[in-house]
N, C-alpha and C positions, 0 to 999 in steps of 0.2 A: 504494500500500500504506500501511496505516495502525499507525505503530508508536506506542508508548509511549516515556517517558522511562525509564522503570523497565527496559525490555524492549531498549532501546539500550545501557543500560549494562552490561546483564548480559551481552549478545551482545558488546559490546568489550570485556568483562573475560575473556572467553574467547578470543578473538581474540588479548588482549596476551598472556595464557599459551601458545598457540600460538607467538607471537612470538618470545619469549621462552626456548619451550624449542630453537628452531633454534642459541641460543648465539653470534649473528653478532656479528663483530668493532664495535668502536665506531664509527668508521669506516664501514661498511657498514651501519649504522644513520640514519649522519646521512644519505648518500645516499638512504636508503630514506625518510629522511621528508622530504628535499627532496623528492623526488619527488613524495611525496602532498602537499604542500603546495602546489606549484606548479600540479600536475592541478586542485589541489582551487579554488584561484584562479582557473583557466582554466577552472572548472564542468565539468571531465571531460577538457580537449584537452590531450594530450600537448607536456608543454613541452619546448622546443631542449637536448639535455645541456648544450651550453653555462651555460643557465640554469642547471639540476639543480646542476653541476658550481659553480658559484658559489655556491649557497642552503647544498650542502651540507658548503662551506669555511663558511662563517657559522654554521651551526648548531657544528660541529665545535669552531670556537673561543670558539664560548659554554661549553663545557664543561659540558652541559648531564649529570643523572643519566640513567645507563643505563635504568634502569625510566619515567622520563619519553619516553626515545624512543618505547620498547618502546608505552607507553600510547598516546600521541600516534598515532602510524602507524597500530593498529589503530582507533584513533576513527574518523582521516582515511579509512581503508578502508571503515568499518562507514556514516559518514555516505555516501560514496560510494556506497555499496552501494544505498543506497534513494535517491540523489537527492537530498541532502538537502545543500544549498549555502548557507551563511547566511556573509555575510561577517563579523559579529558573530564568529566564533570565528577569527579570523585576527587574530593579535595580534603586535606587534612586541614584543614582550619576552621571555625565556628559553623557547626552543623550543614 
């Protein structure tokens, strides 16, 4: 499938609003985007909780903003979504 830049962002800007409006605790964010982040490193393969359970003690104490989660998870979903795996957006610095 052939998307646009334009057409990805607008799909994740709606996705974070979905996100967003579930109202999940801080906590149950950071889990949420260890998650995607770790999938999203493994190109799709479901990582060990173990892992999950350590990325998303790390994200947790970066203290990262709420609306950055919220953003972030729905990217990692959307790029998921189509396939779309570039290790370029995987960055060691605040979430």
């Amino acid at each position: 499938m052939n998307v646009n830049n334009k057409d990805l962002v607008d799909e994740i800007n709606v996705a974070a609003y979905f996100i967003s409006e579930d109202n999940n605790p801080y906590d149950v964010l950071c889990w949420y985007l260890a998650e995607r982040l770790l999938t999203y490193e493994n190109k799709g393969d479901t990582p060990p909780k173990e892992h999950v359970k350590q990325k998303a003690a790390q994200i947790f104490f970066e203290e990262c903003p709420y609306d950055v989660l919220v953003y972030r998870i729905a990217q990692l979903d959307i790029l998921m979504k189509y396939n779309l795996y570039d290790t370029r957006l995987m960055k060691e610095s605040k979430c």
